[in-house]
C-alpha positions in Angstrom: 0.0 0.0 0.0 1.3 3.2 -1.0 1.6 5.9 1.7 -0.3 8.8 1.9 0.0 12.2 0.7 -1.3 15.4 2.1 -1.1 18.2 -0.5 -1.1 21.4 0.8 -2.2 24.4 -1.9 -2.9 27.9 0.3 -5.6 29.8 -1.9 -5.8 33.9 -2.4 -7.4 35.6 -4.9 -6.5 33.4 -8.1 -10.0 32.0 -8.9 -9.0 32.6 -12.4 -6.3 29.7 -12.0 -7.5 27.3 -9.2 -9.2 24.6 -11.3 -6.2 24.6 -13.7 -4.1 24.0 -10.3 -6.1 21.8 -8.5 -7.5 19.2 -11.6 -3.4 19.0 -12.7 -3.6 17.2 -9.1 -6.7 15.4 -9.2 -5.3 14.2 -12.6 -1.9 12.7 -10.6 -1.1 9.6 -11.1 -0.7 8.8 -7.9 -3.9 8.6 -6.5 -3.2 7.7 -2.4 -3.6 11.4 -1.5 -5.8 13.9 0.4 -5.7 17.5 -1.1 -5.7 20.4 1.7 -7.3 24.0 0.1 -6.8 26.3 2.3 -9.1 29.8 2.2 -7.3 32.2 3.3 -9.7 34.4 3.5 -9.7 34.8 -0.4 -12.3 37.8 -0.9 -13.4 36.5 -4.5 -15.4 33.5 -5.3 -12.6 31.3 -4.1 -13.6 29.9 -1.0 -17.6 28.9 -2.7 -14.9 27.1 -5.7 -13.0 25.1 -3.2 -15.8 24.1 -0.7 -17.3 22.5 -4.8 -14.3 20.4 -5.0 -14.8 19.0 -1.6 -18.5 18.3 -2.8 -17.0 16.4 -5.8 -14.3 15.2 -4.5 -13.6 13.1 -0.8 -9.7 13.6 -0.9 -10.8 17.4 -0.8 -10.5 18.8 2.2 -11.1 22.4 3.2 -9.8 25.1 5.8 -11.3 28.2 5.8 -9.9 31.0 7.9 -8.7 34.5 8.4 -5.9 36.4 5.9 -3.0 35.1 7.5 -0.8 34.8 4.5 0.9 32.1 2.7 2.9 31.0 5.7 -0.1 31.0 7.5 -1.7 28.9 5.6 0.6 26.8 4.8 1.2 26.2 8.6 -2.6 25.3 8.7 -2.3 23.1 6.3 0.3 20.9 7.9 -1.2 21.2 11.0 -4.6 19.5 9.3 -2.4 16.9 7.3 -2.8 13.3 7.5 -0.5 12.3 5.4 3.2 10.9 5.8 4.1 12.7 3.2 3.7 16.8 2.4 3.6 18.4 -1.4 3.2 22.1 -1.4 1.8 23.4 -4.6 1.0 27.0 -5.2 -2.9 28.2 -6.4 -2.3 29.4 -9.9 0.8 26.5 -10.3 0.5 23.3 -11.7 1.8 19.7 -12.2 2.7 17.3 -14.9 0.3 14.3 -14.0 3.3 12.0 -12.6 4.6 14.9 -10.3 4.2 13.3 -7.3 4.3 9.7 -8.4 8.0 10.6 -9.9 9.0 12.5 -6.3 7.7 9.3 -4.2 8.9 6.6 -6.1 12.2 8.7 -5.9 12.7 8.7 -2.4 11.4 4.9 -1.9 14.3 3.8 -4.2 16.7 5.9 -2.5 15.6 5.5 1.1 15.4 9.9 1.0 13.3 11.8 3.3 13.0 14.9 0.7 13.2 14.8 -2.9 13.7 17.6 -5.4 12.4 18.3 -9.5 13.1 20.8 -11.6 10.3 23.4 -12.1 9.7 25.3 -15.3 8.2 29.2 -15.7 4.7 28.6 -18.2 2.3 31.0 -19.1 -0.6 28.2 -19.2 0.9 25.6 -22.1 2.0 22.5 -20.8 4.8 22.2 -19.1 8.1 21.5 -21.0 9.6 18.1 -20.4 13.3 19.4 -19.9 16.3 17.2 -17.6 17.8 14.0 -18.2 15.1 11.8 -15.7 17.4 10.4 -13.6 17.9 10.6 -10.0 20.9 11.8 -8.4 21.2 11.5 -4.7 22.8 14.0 -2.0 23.3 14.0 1.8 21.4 17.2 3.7 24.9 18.9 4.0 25.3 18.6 0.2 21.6 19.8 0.1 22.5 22.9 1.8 25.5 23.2 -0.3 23.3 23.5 -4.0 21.5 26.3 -2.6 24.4 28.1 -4.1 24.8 26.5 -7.3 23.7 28.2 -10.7 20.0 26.4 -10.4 20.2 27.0 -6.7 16.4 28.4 -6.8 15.5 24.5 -7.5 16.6 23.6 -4.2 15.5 26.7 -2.5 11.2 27.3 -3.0 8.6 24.8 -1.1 6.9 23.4 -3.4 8.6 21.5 -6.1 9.6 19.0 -3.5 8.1 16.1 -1.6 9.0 15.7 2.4 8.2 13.5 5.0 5.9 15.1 7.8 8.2 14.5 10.4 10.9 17.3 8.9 7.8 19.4 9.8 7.6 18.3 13.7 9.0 21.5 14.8 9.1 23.8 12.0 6.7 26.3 10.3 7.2 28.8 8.1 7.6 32.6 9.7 4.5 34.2 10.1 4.0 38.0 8.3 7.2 37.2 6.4 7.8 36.4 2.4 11.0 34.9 1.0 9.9 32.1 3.6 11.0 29.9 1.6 15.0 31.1 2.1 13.8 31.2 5.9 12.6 27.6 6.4 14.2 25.5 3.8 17.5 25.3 4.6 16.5 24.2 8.4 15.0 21.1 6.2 17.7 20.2 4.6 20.1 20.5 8.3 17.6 17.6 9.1 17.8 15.3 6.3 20.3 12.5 5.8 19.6 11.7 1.7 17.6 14.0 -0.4 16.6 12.8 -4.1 16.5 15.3 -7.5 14.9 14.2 -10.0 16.5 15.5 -12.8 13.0 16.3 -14.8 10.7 19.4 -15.1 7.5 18.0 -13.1 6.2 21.6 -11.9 5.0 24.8 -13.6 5.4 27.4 -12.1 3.1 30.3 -13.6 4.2 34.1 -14.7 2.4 36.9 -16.1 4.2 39.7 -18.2 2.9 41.7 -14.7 4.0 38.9 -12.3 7.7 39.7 -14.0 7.9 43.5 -14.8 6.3 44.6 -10.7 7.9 47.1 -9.6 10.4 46.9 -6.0 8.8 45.6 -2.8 10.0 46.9 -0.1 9.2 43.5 1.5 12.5 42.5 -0.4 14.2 42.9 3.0 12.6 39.9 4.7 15.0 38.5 1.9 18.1 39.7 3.4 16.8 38.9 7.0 16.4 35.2 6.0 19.4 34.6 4.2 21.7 36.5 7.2 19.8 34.1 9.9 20.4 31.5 7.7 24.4 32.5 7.8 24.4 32.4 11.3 22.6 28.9 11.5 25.5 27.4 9.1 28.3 29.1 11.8 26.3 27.7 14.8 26.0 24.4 12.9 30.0 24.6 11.8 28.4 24.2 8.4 32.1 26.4 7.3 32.4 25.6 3.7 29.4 26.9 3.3 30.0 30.6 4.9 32.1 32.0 1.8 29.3 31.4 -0.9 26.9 32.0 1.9 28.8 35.8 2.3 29.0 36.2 -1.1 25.0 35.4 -1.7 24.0 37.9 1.0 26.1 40.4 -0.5 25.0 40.2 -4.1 21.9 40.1 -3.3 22.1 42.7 -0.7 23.4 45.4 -2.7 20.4 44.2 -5.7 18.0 45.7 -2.9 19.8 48.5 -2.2 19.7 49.6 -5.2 15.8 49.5 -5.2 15.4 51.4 -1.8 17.7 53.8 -2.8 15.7 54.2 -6.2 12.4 53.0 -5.6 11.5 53.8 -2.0 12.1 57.6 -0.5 12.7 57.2 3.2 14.7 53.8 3.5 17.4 55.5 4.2 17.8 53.0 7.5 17.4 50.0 5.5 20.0 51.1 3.5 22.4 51.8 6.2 21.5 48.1 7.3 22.5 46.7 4.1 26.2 48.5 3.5 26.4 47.9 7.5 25.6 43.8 6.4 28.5 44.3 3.3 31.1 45.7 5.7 30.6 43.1 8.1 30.6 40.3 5.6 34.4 41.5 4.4 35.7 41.4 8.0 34.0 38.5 8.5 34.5 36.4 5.4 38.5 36.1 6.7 37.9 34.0 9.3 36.4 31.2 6.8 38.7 31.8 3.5 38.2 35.1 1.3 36.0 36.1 -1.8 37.8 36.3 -5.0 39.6 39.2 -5.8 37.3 40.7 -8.3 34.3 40.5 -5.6 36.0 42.2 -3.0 36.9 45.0 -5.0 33.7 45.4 -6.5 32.0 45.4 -2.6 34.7 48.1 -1.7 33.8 49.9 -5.0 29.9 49.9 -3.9 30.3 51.2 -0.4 32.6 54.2 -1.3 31.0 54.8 -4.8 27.8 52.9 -5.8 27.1 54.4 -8.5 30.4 53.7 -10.2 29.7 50.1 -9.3 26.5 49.8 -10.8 27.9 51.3 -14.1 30.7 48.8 -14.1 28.4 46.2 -13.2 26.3 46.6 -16.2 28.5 47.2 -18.9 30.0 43.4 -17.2 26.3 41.9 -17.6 26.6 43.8 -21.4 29.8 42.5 -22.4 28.5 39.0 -20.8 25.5 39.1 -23.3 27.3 40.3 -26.4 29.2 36.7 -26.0 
């Protein structure tokens, strides 16, 4: 008997999308599976949409409560699970139809507590079948460790994986926060001891031309609260290989929201003290664990004395880069 999954898709304001995102489930292969929907106080015709798929459907199940965002509902969601297994799937995402028979047959072969797809950006077509198909397997320190490779976001989101419940037993995602994925993941992975990737594009993940052109959140800086918690777990760990690319991340992606408070949002001036505070920190502290190369320090020294300078230089870099 196949062990059960408890699918967890948090619902706001995408009834345009939520039958396209809940039938790719329905449609799994897979079938041993209770779906959770949970209303998060969606204010559009949501919540009458997914109490219908109950109706039709006894593997639907349905929370409705108060706005508490996706982490809140998400929490909610494992809270209600039955399952011994947890998928997260996103309302306006969807899945090929073997997603989940692909992830769990994955980790069954390979004894893994966690395993891993790639994930594609679609617009609505059906989801292109990119990767090799086979399975490669890691420990959770090597887990930790790809959140720095090029296709580090694979290993980083929530829901293009498959997890036993018990990683869950004492952790949630943070409440009132987004980027919770680069707050929560990472304390997953610290628990696992072999993770799967399945080397195939099982999840869509969906994009609108607005979805990509938004303008800056200034929300962006939960991003650089989650990633410098997540530096001091790896010290506190001894997790040390990892601190260089860990600095390095922080930094680039630091000085990327700088750039939008500084341009975007009048009044940060604070947050962007934080942030060259955060860079000047990271260059002290960066010696204790190795150094960045040459090039990167340079170019951090160039941004706190003269950002302007290094945004110039940085883009005619990314110019040059494209023109090859």
């Amino acid at each position: 008997m196949h062990d059960l999954i408890s699918v967890i898709i948090p619902v706001y304001k995408v009834e345009k999308y939520l039958c396209r995102c809940v039938d790719s489930v329905l449609e799994q292969t897979y079938t041993n599976m209770e779906i959770i929907l949970v209303d998060d106080g969606s204010p559009d015709n949501c919540p009458v949409m997914c109490d219908e798929y109950a109706r039709q459907d006894s593997r639907v199940k349905v929370i409705h409560q108060e706005n508490a965002g996706l982490s809140g509902a998400r929490n909610a969601g494992i809270d209600m699970a039955q399952g011994q297994w947890l998928a997260f799937v996103d309302s306006d995402d969807y899945l090929t139809a073997d997603f989940l028979e692909r992830l769990y047959q994955a980790c069954v072969d390979t004894g893994s507590s966690l395993s891993v797809c790639r994930w594609e950006y679609v617009r609505g077509e059906t989801i292109p079948e990119h990767g090799t198909g086979e399975t490669r397997v890691y420990t959770g320190r090597e887990m930790l460790a790809n959140l720095y490779v090029p296709d580090g976001a694979y290993f980083v989101v929530a829901w293009n994986k498959l997890y036993r419940k018990e990683l869950f037993e004492d952790i949630r995602y943070p409440l009132g926060r987004i980027h919770e994925d680069e707050a929560t993941t990472y304390r997953i992975y610290d628990k696992v001891r072999k993770a799967a990737y399945v080397d195939r594009s099982l999840y869509g993940y969906f994009v609108t031309p607005v979805s990509i052109t938004r303008g800056f959140n200034p929300k962006r800086m939960d991003w650089v609260t989650a990633v410098a918690e997540r530096l001091d777990f790896f010290e506190q760990k001894g997790y040390t290989e990892l601190m260089v690319p860990g600095l390095q991340a922080l930094a680039d992606g630091s000085i990327d929201i700088w750039f939008g408070l500084r341009d975007q949002l009048p009044g940060s001036e604070k947050q962007q003290e934080e942030i060259r505070t955060l860079i000047r920190k990271g260059l002290r502290r960066v010696k204790k664990y190795g150094k960045f190369p040459l090039r990167t320090e340079i170019g951090y020294r160039l941004f706190l004395t003269w950002p302007g300078l290094y945004r110039k230089l940085l883009n005619q870099v990314k110019d040059e880069n494209g023109k090859q």
